[in-house]
Structure formats: structure tokens, C-alpha cells
C-alpha positions as CSV (number, residue, x, y, z in Angstrom):
1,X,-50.0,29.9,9.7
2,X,-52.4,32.5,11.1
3,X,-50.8,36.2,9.8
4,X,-51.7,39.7,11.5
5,X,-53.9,41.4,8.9
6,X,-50.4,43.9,8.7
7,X,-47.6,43.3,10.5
8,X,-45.4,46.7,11.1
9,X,-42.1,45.5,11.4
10,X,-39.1,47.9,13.2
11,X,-35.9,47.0,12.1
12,X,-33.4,47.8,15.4
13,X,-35.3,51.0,16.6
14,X,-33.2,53.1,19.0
15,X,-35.9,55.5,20.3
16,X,-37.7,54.4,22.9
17,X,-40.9,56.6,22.3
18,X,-41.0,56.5,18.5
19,X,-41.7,52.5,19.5
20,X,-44.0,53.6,22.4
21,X,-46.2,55.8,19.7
22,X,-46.0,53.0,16.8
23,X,-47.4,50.5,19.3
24,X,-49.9,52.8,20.0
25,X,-50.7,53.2,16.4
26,X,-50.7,49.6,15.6
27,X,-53.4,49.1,18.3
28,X,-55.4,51.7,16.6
29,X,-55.4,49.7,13.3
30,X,-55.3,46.2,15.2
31,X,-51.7,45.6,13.2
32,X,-49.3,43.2,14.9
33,X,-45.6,45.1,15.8
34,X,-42.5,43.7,15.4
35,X,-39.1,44.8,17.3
36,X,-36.2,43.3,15.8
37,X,-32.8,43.2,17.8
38,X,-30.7,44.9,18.5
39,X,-32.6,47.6,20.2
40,X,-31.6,51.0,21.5
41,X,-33.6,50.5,25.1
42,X,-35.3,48.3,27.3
43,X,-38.6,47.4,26.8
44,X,-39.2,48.5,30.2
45,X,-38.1,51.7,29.5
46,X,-40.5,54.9,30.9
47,X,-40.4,56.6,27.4
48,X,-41.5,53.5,25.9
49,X,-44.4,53.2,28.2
50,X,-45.2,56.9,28.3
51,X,-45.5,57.2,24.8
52,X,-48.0,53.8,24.5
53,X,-49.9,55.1,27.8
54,X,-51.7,52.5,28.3
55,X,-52.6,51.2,24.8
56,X,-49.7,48.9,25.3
57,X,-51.4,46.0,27.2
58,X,-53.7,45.8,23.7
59,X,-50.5,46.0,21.5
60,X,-49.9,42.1,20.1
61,X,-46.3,42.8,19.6
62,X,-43.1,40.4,19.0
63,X,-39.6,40.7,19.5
64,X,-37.0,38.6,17.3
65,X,-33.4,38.3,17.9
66,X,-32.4,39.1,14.4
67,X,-33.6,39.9,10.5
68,X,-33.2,35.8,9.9
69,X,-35.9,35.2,12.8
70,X,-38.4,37.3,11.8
71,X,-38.2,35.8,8.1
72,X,-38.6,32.8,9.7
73,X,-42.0,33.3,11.4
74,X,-42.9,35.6,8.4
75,X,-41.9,34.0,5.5
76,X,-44.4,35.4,3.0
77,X,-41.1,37.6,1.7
78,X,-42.7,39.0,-1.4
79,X,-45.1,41.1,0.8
80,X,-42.6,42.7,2.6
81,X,-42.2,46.6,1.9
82,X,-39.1,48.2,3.0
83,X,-39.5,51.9,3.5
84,X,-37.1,54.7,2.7
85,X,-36.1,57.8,1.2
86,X,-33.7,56.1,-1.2
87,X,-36.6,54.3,-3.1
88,X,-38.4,55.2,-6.4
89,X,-41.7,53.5,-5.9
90,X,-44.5,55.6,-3.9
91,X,-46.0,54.1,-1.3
92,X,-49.4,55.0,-2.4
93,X,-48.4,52.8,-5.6
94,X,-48.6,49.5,-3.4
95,X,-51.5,47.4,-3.6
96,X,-52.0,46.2,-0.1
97,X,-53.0,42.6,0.9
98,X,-53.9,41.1,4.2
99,X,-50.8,39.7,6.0
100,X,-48.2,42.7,4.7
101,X,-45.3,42.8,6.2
102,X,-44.1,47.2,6.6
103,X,-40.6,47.4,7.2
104,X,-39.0,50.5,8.7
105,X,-35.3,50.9,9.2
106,X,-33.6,52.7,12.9
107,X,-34.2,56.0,12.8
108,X,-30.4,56.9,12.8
109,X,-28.9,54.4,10.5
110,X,-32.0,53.0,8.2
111,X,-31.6,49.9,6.6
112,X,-28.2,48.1,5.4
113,X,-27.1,48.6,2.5
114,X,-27.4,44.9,1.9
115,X,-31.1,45.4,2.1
116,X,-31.4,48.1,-0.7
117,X,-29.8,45.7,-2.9
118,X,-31.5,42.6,-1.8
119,X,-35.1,43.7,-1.8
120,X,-34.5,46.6,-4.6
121,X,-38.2,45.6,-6.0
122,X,-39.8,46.0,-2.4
123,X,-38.3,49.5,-1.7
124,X,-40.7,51.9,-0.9
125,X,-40.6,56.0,0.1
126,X,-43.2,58.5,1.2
127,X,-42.3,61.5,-0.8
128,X,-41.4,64.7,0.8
129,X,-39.6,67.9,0.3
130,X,-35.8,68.2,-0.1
131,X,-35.9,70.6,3.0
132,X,-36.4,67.9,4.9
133,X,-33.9,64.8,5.2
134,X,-37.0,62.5,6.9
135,X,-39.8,61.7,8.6
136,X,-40.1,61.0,12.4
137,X,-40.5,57.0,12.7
138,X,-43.8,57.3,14.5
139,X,-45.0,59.3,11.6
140,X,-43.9,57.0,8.5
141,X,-45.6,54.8,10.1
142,X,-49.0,56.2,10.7
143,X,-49.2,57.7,7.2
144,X,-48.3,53.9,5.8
145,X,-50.0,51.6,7.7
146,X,-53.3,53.7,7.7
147,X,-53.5,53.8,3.9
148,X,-52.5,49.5,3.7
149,X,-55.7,49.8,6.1
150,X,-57.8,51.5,3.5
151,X,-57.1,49.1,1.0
152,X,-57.1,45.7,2.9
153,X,-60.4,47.2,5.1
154,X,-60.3,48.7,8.6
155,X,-62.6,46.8,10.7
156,X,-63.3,48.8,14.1
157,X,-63.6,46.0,16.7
């Protein structure tokens, strides 16, 4: 099977333009996105759009109906890399490959707490300060799919 060179994978996103802004991004990198359902909007929606401009005809993008349909059509599980605050391992410890899978959970609820015991090996944060609880979605994103870039190459075409 033919895999994105990364794959940026939102887990039920509620935000309409954090999506909008991560498409935007993954164009930028030439990264496939992934929307898995349940959603918080419309894929219609104008903040989605707005936040895209119009990147989002580029955008290769996916939705899935649930966690067990994306594993499906990506089932190369040990490259997946679930990021959030309650993980030990630093993201800049990851040694990329083509066909990653970056997982990022809703931006109110994160991931399950099935998840953080399931995939406790593939847990991944980007530090920050204990001022502040997180990072904006649209932000994680950038700062972790642009380093898997450096590593696996960034080819500007």
C-alpha cells in the first residue's frame, strides 16, 4: 500500500479552524490529514475554510468513521506517535521514517484514557512550561510535523 510520506492524524477535533490551519500546514509539508469521527463541525464549515484559505483544494485529506477505520487503512501501528502532555518521551527523541503516522487528540478532551495505556511506548509530548496547560492544536502540529520533515527530507515540489 502506497503511504503519505507522514500522515497527521486528528483524533475527533472540535475546532473548526485549528483543522482549517493543520490542513494548511500539511499542504505546506505535502503530509496527508486525517479527521477521525466524531467531529465538532461540518466540513463545510466557514472557519474551516477561512482558516485553509484556499490551500484546502491541495490538502489530500481523509475522513474515517472511527479509531478502528483508520487502523485499518493504516496499519503500520508501530509508527504511530500519540502526542500529549502526559508522556515522558520528547518529541525531538523520535527517529522519523517515511509513512509516520502523528496522532493528536481533541483539543478539549485529548486522547482516552484507553489510549495512554494502550500505546504507553508511542506517547509523545512537546515540552513546555508549567504556566501553561497546552499548546493550541494548530501549533503542536506545526512544531511536530516540521521536525518528522527534517528527518525523513522535505522535498519542495
Amino acid at each position: 500500500m502506497d503511504y503519505s510520506k507522514l500522515n497527521i492524524v486528528l483524533f475527533q477535533p472540535e475546532i473548526p479552524h485549528n483543522t482549517g490551519a493543520v490542513g494548511r500546514t500539511c499542504v505546506g509539508l505535502g503530509a496527508k490529514l486525517w479527521l477521525v469521527r466524531p467531529m465538532g463541525f461540518q466540513i463545510t464549515d466557514r472557519n474551516l475554510k477561512r482558516a485553509g484559505l484556499d490551500y484546502w483544494q491541495f490538502l489530500d485529506w481523509e475522513i474515517v468513521e472511527n479509531w478502528n477505520a483508520l487502523r485499518e487503512k493504516l496499519p503500520q501501528w508501530d509508527r504511530y506517535f500519540f502526542f500529549t502532555k502526559k508522556a515522558v518521551k520528547c518529541y525531538q527523541t523520535i527517529n522519523y521514517r517515511s509513512g509516520d503516522v502523528l496522532v493528536y487528540g481533541c483539543e478539549t478532551q485529548g486522547f482516552p484514557d484507553s489510549f495512554h495505556e494502550m500505546y504507553a511506548d508511542q506517547l509523545v509530548r512537546i515540552p513546555i512550561r508549567p504556566q501553561v496547560r497546552s499548546l493550541n492544536l494548530s501549533v503542536s502540529v506545526g512544531i511536530s510535523a516540521f521536525e518528522a520533515m527534517r528527518q525523513i527530507g522535505f522535498e519542495e515540489n
